[in-house]
C-alpha positions in Angstrom: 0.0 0.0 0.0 3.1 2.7 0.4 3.8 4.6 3.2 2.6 8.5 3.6 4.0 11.0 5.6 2.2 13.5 8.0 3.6 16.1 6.7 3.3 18.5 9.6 3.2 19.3 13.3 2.7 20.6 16.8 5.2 22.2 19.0 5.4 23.7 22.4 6.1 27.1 22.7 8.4 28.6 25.8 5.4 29.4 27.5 4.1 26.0 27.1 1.5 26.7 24.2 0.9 24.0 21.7 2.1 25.4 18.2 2.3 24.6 14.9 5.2 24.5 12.2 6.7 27.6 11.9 5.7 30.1 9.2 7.0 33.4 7.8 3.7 35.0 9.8 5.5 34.5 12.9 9.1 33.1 12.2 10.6 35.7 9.7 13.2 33.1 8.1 11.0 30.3 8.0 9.1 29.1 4.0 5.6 28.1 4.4 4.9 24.6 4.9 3.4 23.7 1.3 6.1 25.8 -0.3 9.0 23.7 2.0 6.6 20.2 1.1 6.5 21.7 -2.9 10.8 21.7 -2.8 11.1 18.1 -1.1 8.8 16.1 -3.5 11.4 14.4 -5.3 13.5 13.7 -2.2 10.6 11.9 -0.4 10.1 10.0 -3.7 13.4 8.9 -3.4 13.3 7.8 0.0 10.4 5.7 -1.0 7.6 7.2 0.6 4.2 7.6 -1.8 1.9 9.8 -0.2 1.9 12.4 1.9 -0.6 13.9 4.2 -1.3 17.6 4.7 -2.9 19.1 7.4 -6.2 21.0 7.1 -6.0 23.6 4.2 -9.3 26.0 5.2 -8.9 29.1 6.9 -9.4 28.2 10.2 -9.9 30.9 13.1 -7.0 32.7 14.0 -5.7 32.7 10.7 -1.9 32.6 10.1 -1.2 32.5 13.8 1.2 30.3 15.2 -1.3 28.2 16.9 -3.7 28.2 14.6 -3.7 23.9 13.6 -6.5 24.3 11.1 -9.2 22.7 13.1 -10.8 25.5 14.5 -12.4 26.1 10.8 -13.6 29.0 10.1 -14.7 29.4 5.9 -14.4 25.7 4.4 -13.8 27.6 0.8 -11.0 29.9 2.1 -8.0 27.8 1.2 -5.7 31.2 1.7 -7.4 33.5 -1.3 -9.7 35.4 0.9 -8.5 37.9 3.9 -10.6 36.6 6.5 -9.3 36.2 10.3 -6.2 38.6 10.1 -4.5 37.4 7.0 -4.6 36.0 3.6 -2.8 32.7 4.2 -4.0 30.5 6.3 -1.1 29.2 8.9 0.5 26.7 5.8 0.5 28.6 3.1 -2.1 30.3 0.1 -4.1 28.7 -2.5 -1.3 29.5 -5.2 0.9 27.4 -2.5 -1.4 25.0 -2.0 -1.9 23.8 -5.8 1.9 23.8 -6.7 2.5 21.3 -3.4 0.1 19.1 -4.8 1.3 19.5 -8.2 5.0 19.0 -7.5 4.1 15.7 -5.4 2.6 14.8 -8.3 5.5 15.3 -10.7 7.2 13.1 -8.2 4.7 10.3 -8.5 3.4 11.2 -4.7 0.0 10.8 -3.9 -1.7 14.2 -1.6 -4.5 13.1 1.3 -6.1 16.3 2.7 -7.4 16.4 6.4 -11.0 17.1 6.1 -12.7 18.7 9.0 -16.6 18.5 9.1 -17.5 18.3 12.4 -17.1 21.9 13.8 -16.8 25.4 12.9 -14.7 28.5 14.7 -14.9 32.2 14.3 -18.4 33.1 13.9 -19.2 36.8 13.5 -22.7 37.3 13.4 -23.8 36.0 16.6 -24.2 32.8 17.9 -23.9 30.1 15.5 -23.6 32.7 12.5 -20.9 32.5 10.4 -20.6 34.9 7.0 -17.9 34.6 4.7 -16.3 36.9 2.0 -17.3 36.3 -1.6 -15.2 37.2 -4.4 -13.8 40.7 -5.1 -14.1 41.0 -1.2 -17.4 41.4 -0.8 -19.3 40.7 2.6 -21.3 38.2 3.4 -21.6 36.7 0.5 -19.8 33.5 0.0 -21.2 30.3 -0.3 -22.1 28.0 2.9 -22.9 30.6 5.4 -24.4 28.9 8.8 -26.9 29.8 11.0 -28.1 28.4 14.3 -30.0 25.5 12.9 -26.9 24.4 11.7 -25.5 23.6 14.8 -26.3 21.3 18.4 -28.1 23.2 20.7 -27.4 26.9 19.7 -30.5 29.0 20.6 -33.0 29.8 19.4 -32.9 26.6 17.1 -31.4 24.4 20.0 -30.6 21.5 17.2 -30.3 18.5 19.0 -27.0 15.7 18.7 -26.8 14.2 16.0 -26.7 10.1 16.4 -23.2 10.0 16.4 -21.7 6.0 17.0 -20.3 7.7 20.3 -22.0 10.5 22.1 -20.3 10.2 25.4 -16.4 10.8 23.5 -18.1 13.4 21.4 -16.8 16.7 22.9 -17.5 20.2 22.3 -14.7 21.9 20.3 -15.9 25.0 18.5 -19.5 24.9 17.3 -20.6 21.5 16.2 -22.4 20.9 13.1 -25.5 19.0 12.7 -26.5 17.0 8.9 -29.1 14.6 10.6 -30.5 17.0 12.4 -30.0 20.4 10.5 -32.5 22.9 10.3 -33.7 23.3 7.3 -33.3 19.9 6.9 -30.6 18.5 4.7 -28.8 21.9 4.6 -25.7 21.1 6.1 -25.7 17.8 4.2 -26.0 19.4 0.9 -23.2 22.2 1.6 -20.5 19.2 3.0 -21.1 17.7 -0.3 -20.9 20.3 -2.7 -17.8 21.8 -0.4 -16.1 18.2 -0.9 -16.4 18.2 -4.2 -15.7 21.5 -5.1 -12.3 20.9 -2.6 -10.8 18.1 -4.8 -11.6 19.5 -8.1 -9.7 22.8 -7.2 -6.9 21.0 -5.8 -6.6 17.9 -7.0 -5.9 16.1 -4.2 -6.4 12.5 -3.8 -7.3 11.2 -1.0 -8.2 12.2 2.6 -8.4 12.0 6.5 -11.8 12.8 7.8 -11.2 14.1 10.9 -13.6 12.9 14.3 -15.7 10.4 13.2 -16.9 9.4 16.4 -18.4 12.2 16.8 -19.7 12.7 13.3 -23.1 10.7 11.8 -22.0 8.1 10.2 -24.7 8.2 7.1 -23.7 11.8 6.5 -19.8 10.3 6.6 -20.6 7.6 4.3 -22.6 9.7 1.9 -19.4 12.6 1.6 -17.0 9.8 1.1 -18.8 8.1 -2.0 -20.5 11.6 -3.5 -18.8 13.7 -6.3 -15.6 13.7 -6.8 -14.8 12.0 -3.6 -16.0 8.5 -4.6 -13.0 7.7 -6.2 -10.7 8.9 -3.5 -8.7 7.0 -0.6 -10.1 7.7 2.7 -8.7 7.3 5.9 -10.5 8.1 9.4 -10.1 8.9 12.5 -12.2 6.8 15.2 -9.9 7.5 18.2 -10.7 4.2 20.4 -8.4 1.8 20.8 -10.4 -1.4 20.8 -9.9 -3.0 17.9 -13.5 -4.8 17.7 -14.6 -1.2 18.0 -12.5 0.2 14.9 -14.1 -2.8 13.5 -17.6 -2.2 13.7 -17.1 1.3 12.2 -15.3 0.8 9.4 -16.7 -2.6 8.1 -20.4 -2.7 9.4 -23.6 -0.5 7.4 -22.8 2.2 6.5 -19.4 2.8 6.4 -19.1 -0.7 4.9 -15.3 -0.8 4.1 -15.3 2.3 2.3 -12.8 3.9 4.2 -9.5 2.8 6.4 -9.5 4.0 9.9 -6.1 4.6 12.2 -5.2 2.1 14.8 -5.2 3.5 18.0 -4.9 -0.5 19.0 -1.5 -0.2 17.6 -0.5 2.7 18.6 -1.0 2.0 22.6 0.7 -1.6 21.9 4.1 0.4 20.7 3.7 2.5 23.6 3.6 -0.3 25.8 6.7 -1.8 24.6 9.0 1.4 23.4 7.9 3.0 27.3 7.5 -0.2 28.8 9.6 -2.9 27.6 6.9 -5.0 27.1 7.5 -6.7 23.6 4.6 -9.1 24.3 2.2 -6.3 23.8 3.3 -6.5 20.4 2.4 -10.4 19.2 -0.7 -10.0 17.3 -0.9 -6.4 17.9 -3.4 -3.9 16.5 -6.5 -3.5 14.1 -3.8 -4.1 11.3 -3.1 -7.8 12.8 -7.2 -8.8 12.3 -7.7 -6.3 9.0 -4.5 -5.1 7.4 -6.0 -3.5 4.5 -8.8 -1.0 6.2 -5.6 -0.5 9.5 -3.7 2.9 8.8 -0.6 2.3 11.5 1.3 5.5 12.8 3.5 5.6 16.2 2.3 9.3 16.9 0.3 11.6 15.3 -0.2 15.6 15.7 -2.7 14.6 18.4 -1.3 11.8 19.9 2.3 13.4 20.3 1.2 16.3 22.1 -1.1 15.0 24.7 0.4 14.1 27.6 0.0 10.2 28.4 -0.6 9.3 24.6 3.0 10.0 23.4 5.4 7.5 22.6 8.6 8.7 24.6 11.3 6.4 24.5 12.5 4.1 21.4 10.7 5.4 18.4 12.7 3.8 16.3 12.0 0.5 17.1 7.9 1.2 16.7 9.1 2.9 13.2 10.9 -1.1 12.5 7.8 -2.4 13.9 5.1 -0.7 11.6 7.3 -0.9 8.5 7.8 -4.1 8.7 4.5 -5.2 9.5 0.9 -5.2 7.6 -1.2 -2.1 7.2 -1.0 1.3 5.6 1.8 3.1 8.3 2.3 6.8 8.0 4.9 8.2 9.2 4.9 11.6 12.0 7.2 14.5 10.1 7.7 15.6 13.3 9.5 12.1 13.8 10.6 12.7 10.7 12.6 16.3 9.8 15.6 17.4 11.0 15.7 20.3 14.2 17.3 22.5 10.8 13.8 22.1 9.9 11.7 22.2 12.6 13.0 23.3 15.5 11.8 20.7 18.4 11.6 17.8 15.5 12.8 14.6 16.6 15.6 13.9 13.3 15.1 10.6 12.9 15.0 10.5 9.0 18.2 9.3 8.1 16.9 5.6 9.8 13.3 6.1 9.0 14.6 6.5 5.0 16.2 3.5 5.4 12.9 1.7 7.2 10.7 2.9 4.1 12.9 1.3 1.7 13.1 -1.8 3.5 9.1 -1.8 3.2 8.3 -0.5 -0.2 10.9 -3.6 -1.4 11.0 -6.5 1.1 8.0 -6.3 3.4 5.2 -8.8 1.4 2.5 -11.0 2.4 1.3 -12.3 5.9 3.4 -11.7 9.1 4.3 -14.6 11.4 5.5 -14.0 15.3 8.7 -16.3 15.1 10.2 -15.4 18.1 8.8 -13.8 21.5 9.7 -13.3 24.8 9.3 -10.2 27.5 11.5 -8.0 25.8 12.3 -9.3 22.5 9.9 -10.3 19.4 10.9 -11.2 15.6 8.2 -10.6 12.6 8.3 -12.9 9.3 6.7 -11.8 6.6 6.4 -14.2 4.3 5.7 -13.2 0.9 8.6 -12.5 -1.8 11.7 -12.0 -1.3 10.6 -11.9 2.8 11.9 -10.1 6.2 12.7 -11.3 9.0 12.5 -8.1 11.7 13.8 -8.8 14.8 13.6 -6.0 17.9 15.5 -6.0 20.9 13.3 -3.4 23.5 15.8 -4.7 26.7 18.0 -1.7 27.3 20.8 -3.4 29.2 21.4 -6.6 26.9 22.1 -7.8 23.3 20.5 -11.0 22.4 20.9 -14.0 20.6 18.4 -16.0 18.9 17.8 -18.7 17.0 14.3 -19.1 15.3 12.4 -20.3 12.3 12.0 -18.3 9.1 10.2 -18.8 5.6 13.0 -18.5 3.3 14.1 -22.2 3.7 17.2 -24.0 4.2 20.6 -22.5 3.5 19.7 -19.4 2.4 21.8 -16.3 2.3 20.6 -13.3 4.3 21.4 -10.0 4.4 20.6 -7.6 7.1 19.3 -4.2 5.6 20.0 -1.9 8.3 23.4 -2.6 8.6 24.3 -3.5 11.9 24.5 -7.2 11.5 27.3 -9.4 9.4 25.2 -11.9 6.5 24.2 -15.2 8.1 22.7 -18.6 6.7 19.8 -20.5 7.4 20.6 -23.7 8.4 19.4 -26.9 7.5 15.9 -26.6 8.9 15.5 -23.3 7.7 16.4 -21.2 11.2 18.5 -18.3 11.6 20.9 -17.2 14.1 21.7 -14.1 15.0 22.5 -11.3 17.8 20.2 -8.2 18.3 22.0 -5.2 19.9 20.8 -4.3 22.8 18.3 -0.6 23.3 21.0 1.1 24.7 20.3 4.8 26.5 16.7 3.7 24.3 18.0 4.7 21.2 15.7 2.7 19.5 18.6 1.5 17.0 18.4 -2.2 18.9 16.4 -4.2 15.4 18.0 -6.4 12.4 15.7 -6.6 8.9 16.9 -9.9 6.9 15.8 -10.7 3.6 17.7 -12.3 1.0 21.2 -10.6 0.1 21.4 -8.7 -3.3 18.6 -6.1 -3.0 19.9 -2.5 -4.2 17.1 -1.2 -6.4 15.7 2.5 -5.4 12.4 2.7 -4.9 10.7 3.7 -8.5 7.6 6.5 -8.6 5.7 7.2 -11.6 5.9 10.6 -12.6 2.3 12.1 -13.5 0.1 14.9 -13.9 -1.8 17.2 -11.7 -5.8 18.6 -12.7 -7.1 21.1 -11.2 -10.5 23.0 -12.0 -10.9 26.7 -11.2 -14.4 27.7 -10.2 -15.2 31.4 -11.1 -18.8 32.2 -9.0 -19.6 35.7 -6.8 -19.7 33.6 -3.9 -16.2 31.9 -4.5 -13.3 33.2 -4.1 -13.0 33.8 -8.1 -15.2 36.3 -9.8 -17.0 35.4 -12.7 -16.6 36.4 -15.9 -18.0 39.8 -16.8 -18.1 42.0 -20.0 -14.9 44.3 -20.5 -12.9 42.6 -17.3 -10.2 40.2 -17.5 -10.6 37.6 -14.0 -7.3 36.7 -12.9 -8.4 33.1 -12.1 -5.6 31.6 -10.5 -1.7 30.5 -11.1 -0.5 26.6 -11.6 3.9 25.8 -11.2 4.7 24.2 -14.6 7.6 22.3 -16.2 9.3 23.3 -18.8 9.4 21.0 -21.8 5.6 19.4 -20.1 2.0 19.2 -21.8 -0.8 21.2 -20.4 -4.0 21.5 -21.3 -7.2 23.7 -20.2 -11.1 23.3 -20.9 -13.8 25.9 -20.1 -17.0 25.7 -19.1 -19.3 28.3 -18.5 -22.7 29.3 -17.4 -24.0 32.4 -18.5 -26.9 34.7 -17.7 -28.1 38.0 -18.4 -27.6 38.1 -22.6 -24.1 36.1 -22.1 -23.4 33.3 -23.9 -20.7 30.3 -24.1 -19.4 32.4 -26.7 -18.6 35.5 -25.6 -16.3 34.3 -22.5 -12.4 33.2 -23.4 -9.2 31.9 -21.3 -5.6 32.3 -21.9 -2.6 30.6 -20.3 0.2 33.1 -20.3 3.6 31.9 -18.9 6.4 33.4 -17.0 8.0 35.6 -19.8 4.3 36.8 -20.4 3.8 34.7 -23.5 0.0 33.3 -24.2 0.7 29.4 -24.2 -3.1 28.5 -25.3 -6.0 30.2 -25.3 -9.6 29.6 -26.4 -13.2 29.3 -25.5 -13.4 25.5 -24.8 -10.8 23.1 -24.7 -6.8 23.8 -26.2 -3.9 21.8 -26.0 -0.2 23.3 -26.0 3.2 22.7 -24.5 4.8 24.4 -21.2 8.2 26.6 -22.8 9.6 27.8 -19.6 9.5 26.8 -15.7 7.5 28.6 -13.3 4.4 30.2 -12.2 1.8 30.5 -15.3 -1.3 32.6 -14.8 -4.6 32.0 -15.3 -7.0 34.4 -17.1 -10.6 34.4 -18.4 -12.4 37.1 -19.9 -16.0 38.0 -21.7 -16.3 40.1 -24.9 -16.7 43.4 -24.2 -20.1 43.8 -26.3 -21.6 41.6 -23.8 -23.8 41.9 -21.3 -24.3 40.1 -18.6 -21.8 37.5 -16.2 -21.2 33.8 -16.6 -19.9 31.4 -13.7 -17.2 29.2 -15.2 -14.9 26.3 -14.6 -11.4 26.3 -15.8 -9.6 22.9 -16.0 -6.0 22.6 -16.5 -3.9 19.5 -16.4 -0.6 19.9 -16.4 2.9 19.2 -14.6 4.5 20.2 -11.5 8.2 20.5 -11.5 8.6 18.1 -8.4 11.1 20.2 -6.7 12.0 23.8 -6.3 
């Protein structure tokens, strides 16, 4: 399945406050985060990872502030074109940002999951449970998906009640929650969550997501968002924080979520705990939603959330629960905060030289079913036995190395080579069993594991470069304006290579006299020359790297507007 990244996360300030990765809004010398993920596309390629996973994209109250995580949402539609909450970015980035990221992860043959919040707005601003929104051109309260008190639990005077969530008792208060079981009028809040979703991955392109509190989200409405529009075709992962695996279960595989989307095991998570804090390598034999359903069990050792909380953290040994999950079955994603370098992120625990390593050990040795082969209080070894196999061993005793003996699948006499490099090759033996002797987890370094697969294994890890489509939605209550007589809309900008394909289609939908006719685009690129133009669909070629805008105009002897949608597919450059 690949592994994704999180590409993101929290901090403590020096007053103790919980912030996010630093931005040019409140670190002078730091990028934004999508234009720092835009310039490392190729490298994570490389490294062998094949998604990553931003973090929400929608303004979100507080704007570009440094603890502003995106989940306070504010306007769904703002992805950093509209100045709403104090600034125009939101705290990753703009909308020009935005695009080129997924476009450049693209050009590097990663896939781009988005972290969808719909269970809670921030920021209201008309009163209780009002929430207006800027159109385009700026003006007030007129973009789309503006709220009212029927929109939310128990805001007076509509006083909406819960919706039946699959957990009421974990479903907390954060912000104001929305209601689409329950919303008054009925269905509104339904039919806005659907046409946001799909108006979000046209205009970005993104391919996947993570849908954000489930538990306390109605599962129909869930279920519906994730197999409506242009979301049916996406990967969905979920979060259903509980860490009973039955539980994680009955969500994602009974009516209605019926296996449409994976869900992210908590299970796991607090077995890793237990041994990388503990010592207790038992806790890892058969460990995990991933052990009963690898292919709905998204593993991770921490998350945003999880990393920050006190209690929920992994502390000690994260590299051996990094050996663990890329080794083993499931969909793991990685924590960049794990991850980057302190050069990076200040605070970042720099552990990507051995995590590199671990992805490329997963993306080319780690196949088929996993087998315990070895377990005692402190030390386990994993077998997977598909082609070519690994045999994982971890060593969680900090004091001493070990030696063991045990079974394997390759068979007898069989050269093995261990991948990470702390370990001379070794043979099976005649009954196919290999000996060897596991470091111990000195100071709990987390560097005590061996990965053993059959010697000769050199090949990098091989992504398939493609291209990125994106649609541009011009509509007063958008953040684009739509076409009118005698005025040229500035529609957007897309990061092209040179030497690349592009192509753009318009669509339009006029009123007032307009027709289809009368409105025209133009790609120009960076010297200012017009690549294609046209009133429907042209095809050209990209002459020079760079930002390429995007414009769209209506005859002059009109009359009238038109709403339109601009589609352009086209090619990141993969780095910067």
């Amino acid at each position: 399945m690949g592994v994704a990244l999180i590409a993101w996360g929290r901090f403590f300030a020096p007053n103790g406050a919980r912030i996010t990765v630093p931005a040019p809004s409140t670190t002078p010398d730091a990028p934004w985060l999508l234009d720092f993920l835009a310039g490392e596309a190729v490298r994570l390629s490389d490294a062998g990872f094949s998604a990553i996973q931003l973090p929400p994209v929608s303004k979100a109250q507080g704007g570009a502030g440094d603890g502003c995580d995106g989940y306070g949402v504010f306007d769904r539609r703002d992805l950093g074109s509209k100045r709403q909450q104090g600034s125009l970015p939101t705290r990753y980035g703009g909308v020009d940002s935005l695009r080129r990221c997924i476009a450049n992860a693209h050009a590097a043959g990663l896939d781009v999951y988005l972290d969808v919040v719909m269970h809670q707005l921030m920021g209201e601003n008309g009163g209780p449970g009002v929430f207006r929104y800027l159109g385009a051109n700026g003006v007030a309260n007129a973009g789309r998906g503006a709220m009212h008190p029927g929109c939310f639990r128990g805001v007076p005077p509509a006083n909406r009640p819960e919706d039946a969530v699959p957990v009421p008792a974990d479903d907390f208060e954060f912000g104001r929650e929305l209601v689409y079981q329950n919303s008054e009028p009925h269905g509104y809040t339904i039919k806005d969550g659907l046409d946001y979703g799909d108006w979000l991955f046209r205009t970005t392109g993104a391919d996947g997501g993570r849908f954000d509190d489930t538990k306390g989200t109605w599962a129909p409405f869930v279920s519906q968002f994730m197999r409506s529009g242009a979301m049916a075709d996406k990967l969905f992962y979920s979060e259903y924080f509980d860490g009973n695996p039955d539980n994680l279960n009955w969500w994602a595989t009974s009516p209605p979520m019926s296996s449409r989307s994976l869900v992210e095991d908590f299970t796991l998570h607090w077995a890793l705990q237990a041994a990388c804090d503990g010592g207790q390598a038992r806790a890892l034999d058969g460990a995990g939603y991933a052990a009963r359903n690898p292919f709905l069990a998204c593993t991770f050792v921490d998350n945003p959330d999880t990393d920050t909380s006190p209690g929920e953290q992994i502390i000690s040994a994260k590299l051996l629960a990094y050996a663990f999950i890329l080794s083993a079955e499931g969909y793991p994603f990685v924590y960049g905060k794990d991850y980057f370098p302190t050069t990076v992120w200040p605070g970042a625990y720099g552990l990507q030289k051995w995590i590199d390593n671990l992805v490329w050990i997963h993306e080319t040795l780690a196949a088929g079913p996993m087998i315990t082969r070895y377990l005692d209080d402190s030390a386990i070894v994993l077998n997977r036995t598909g082609g070519p196999g690994l045999l994982t061993a971890l060593n969680f005793d900090t004091w001493n190395a070990r030696t063991i003996t045990c079974e394997t699948a390759f068979g007898p006499g069989v050269d093995l080579h261990d991948y990470t490099g702390r370990h001379p090759d070794i043979r099976t033996d005649a009954d196919g069993r290999a000996t060897f002797r596991v470091p111990s987890n000195a100071n709990q370094n987390g560097q005590s594991y061996l990965c053993f697969s059959r010697a000769g294994f050199t090949r990098p890890v091989a992504r398939q470069k493609r291209a990125t489509t994106q649609a541009f939605f011009g509509a007063a209550d958008l953040d684009i304006s739509p076409a009118t007589p005698g005025v040229t809309v500035e529609a957007g900008r897309i990061w092209c290579e040179a030497g690349t394909p592009i192509s753009a289609a318009l669509s339009v939908q006029p009123t007032g006299g307009m027709t289809a006719a009368d409105v025209h685009f133009v790609v120009v690129g960076p010297s200012g020359r017009t690549l294609i133009a046209g009133g429907g669909e042209a095809h050209g070629a990209v002459a020079d790297r760079g930002w390429h805008a995007l414009r769209v105009a209506a005859d002059v002897q009109a009359s009238g507007s038109a709403e339109f949608e601009l589609t352009v597919t086209y090619f990141g450059t993969g780095s910067l």
